[in-house]
DSSP file (Angstrom, degrees, kcal/mol; ACC not computed):
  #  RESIDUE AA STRUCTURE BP1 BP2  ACC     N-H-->O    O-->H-N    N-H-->O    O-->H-N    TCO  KAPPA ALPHA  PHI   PSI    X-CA   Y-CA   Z-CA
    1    1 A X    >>        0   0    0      0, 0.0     4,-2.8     0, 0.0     3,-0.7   0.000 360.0 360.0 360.0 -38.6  112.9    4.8   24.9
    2    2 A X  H 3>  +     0   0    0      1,-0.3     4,-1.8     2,-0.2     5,-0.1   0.877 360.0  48.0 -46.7 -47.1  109.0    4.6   23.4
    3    3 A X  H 34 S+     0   0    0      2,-0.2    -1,-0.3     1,-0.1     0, 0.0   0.701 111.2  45.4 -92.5   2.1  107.9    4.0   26.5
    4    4 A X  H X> S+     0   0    0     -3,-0.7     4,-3.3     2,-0.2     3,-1.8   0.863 110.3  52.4 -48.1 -87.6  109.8    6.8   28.3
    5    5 A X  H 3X S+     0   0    0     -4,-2.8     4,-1.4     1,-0.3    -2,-0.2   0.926 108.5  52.5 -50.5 -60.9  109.1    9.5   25.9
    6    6 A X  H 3X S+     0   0    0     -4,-1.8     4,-0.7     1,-0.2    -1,-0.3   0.554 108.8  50.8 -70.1   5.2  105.1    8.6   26.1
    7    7 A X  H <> S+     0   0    0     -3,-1.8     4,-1.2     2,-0.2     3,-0.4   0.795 106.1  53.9 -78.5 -43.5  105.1    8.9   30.0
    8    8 A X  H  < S+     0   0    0     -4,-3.3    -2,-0.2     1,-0.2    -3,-0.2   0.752 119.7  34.5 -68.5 -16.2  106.8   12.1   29.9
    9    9 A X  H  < S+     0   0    0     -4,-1.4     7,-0.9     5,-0.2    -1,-0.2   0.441 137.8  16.4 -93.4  -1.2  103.9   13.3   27.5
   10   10 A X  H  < S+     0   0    0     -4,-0.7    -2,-0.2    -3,-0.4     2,-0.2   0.065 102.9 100.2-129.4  30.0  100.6   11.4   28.8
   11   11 A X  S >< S-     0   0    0     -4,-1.2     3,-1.2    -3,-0.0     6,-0.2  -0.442  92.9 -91.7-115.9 166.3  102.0   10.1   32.9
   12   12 A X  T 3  S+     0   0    0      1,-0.3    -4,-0.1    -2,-0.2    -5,-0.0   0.350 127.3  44.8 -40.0 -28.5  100.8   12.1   35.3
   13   13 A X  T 3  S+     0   0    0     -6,-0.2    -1,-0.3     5,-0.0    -6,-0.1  -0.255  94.3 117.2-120.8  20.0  103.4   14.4   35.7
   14   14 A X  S <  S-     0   0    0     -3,-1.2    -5,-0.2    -7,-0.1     4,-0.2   0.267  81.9 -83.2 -66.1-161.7  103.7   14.9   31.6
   15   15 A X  S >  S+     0   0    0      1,-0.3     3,-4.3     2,-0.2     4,-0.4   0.954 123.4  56.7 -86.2 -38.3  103.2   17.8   29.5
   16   16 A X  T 3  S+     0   0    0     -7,-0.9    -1,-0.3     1,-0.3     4,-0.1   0.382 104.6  55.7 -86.1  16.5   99.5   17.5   29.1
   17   17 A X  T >> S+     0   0    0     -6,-0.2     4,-1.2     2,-0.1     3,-0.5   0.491  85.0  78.8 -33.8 -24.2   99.2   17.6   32.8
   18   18 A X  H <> S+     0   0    0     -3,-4.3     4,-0.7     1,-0.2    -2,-0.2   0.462  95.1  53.2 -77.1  -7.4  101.0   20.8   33.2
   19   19 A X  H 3> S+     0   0    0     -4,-0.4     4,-1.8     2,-0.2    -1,-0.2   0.844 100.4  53.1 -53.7 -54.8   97.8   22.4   32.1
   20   20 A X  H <> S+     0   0    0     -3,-0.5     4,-1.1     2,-0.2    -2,-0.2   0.869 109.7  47.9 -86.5 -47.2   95.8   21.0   34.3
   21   21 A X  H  X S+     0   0    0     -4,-1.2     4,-2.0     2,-0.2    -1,-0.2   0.765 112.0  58.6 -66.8 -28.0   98.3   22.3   37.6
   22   22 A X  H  X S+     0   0    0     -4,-0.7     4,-2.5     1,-0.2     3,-0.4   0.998 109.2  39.9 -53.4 -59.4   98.3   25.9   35.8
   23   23 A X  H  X S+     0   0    0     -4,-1.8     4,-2.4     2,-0.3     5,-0.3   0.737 113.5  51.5 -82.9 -25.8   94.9   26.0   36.0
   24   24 A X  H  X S+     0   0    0     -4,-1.1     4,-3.3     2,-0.2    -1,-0.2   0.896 116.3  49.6 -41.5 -52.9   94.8   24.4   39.6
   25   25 A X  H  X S+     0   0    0     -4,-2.0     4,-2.6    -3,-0.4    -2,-0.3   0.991 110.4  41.0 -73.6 -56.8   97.3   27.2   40.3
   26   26 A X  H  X S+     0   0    0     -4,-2.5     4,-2.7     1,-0.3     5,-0.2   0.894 114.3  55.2 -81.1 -34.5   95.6   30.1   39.0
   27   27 A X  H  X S+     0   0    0     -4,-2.4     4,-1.5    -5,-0.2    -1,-0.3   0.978 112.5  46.1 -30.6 -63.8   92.1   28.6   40.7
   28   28 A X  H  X S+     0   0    0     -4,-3.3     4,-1.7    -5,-0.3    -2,-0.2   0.918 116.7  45.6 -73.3 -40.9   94.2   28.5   44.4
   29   29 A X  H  X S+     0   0    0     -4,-2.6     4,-2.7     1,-0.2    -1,-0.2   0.975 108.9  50.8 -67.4 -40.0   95.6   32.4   43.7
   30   30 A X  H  X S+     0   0    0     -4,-2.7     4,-2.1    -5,-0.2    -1,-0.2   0.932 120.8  39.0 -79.0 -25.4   92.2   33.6   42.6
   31   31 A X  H >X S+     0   0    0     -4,-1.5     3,-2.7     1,-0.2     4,-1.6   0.955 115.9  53.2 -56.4 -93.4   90.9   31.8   46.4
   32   32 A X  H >X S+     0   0    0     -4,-1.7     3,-4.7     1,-0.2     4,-1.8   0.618 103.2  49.2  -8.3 -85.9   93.7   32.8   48.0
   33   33 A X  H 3X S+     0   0    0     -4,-2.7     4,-1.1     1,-0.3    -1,-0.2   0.702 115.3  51.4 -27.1 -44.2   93.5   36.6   47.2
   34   34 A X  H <X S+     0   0    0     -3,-2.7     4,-1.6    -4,-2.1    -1,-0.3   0.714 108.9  47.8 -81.9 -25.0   89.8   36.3   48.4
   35   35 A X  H <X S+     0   0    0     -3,-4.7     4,-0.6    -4,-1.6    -1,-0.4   0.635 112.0  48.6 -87.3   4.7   90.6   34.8   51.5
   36   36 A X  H  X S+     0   0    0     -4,-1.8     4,-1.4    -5,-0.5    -2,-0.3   0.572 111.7  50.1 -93.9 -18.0   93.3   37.3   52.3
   37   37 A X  H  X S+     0   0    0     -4,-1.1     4,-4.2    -5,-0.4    -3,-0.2   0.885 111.0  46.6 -85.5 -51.8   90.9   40.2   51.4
   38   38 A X  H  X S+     0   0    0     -4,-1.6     4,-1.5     2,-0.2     5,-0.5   0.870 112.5  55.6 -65.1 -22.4   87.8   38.6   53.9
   39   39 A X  H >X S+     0   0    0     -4,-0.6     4,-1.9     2,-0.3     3,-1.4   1.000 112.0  40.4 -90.2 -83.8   91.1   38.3   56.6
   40   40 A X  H 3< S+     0   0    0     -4,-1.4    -2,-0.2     1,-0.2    -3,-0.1   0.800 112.7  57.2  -6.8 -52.0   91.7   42.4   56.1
   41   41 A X  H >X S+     0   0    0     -4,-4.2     4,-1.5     1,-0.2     3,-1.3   0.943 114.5  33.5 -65.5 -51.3   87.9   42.7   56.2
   42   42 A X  H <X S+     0   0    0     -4,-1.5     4,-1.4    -3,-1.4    -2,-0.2   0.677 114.6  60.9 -94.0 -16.1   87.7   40.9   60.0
   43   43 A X  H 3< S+     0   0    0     -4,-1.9    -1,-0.3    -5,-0.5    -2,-0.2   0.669 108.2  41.2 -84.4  14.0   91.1   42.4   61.1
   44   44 A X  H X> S+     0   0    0     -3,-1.3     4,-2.6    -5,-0.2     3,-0.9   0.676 113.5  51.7-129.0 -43.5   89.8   46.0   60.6
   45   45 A X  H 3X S+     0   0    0     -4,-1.5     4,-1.9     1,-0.2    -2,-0.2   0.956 110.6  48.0 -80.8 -50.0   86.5   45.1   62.1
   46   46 A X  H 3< S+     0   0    0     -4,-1.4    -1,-0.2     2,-0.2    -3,-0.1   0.565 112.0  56.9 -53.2 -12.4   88.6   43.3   65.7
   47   47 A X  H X4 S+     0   0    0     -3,-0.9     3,-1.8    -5,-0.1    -1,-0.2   0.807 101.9  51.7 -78.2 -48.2   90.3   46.5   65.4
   48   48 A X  H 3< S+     0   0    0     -4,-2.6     7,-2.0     1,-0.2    -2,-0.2   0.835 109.9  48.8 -42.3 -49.9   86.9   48.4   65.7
   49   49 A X  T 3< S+     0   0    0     -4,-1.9     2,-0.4     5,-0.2    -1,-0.2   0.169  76.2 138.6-114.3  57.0   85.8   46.7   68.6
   50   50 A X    X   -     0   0    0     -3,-1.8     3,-2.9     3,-0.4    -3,-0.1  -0.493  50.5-130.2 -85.4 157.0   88.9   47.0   70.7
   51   51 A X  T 3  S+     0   0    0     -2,-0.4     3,-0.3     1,-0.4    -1,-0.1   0.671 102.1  54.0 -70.0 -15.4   88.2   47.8   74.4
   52   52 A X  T 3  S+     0   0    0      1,-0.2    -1,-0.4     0, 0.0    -2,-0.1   0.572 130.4  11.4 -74.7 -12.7   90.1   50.3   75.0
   53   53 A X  S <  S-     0   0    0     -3,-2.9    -3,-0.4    -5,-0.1    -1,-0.2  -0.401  78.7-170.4-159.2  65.2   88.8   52.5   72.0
   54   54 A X        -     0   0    0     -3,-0.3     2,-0.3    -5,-0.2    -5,-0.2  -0.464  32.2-116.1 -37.0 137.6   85.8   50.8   70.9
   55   55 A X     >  -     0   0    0     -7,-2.0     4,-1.7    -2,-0.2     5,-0.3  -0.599  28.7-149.4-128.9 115.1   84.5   52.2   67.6
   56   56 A X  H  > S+     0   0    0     -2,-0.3     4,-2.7     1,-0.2     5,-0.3   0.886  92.1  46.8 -96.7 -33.4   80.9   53.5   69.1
   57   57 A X  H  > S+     0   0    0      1,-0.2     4,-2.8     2,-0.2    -1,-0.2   0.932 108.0  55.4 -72.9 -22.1   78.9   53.0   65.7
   58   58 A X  H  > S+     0   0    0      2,-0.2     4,-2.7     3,-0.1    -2,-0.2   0.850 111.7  43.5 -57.7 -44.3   80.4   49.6   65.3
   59   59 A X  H  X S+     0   0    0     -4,-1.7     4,-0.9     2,-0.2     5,-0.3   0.988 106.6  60.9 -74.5 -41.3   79.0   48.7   68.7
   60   60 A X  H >X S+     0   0    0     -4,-2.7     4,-2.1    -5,-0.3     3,-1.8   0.985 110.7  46.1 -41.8 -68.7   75.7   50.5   67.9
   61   61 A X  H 3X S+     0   0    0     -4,-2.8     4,-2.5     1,-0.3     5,-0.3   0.903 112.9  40.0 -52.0 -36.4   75.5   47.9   65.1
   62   62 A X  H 3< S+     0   0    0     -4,-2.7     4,-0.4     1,-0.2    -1,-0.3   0.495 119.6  49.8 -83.3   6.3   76.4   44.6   66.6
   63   63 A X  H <X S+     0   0    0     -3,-1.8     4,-0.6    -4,-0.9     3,-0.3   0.863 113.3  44.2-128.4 -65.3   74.3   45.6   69.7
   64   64 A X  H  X>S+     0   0    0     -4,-2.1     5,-0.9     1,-0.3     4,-0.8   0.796 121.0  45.8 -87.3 -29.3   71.1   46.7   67.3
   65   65 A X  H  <5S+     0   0    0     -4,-2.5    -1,-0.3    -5,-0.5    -3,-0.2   0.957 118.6  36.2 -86.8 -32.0   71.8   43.1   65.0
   66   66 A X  H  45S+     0   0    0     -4,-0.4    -1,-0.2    -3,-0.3    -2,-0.2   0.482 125.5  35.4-119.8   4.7   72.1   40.8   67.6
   67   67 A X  H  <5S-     0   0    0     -4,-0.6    -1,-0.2    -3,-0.1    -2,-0.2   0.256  98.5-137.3-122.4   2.7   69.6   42.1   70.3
   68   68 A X  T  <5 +     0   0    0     -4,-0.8     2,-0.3    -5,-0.3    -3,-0.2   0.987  55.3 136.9  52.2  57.7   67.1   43.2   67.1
   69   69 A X      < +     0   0    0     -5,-0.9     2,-0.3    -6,-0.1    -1,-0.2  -0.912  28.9 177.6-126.9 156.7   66.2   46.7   68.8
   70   70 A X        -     0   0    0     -2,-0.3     6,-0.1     4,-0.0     0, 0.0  -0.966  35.7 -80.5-161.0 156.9   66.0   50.3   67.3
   71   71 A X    >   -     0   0    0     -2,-0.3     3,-1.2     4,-0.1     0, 0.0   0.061  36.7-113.3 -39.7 142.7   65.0   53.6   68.6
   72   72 A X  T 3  S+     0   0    0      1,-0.2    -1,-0.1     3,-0.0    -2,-0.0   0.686 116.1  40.9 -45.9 -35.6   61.7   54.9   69.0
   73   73 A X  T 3  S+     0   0    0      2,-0.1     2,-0.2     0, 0.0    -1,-0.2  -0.024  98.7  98.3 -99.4  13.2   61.6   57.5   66.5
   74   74 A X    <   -     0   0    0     -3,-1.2     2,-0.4     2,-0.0    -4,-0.0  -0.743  60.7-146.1-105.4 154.6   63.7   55.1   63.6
   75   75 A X        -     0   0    0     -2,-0.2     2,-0.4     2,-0.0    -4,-0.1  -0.896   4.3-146.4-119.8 150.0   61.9   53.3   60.9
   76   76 A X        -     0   0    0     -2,-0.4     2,-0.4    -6,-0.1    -6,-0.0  -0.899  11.6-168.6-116.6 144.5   63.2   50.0   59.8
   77   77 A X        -     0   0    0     -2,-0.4     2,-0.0     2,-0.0    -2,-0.0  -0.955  24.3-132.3-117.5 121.1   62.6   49.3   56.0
   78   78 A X        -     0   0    0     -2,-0.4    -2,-0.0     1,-0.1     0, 0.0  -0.201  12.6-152.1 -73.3 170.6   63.3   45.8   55.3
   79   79 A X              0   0    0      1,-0.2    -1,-0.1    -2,-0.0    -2,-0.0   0.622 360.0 360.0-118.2   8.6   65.3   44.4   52.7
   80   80 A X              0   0    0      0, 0.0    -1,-0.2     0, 0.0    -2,-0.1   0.164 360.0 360.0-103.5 360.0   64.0   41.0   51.9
């Protein structure tokens, strides 16, 4: 029975483990939340550029970041 009771309160699956999976748990929600937020964040943006009603200032941006061009009369201030 001694040796019973102290695996259900030091074994792996004891009490003072059940700490250690709270904290596991509340770690994986806070993750979660934050990958469910960036997943909102890219589904609004794939919404932006669909092709049938493209979003025209969202394609003015990806256009101006990824071919690195701007207007003649615009000033770029950098930010680094």
């Amino acid at each position: 029975m001694a040796f019973f009771g102290v695996y259900a309160v030091l074994g792996p699956n004891g009490l003072f483990a059940y700490g250690d999976y709270k904290r596991q748990l509340e770690r994986r929600d806070r993750d979660y939340t934050a990958l469910d937020h960036r997943r909102e964040v890219l589904k609004n943006r794939v919404a932006l550029l669909d092709p049938d009603h493209a979003n025209p200032d969202m394609v003015d941006e990806m256009v101006r970041k990824q071919l690195n061009v701007a207007n003649p009369d615009e000033v770029i201030v950098p930010l680094k």
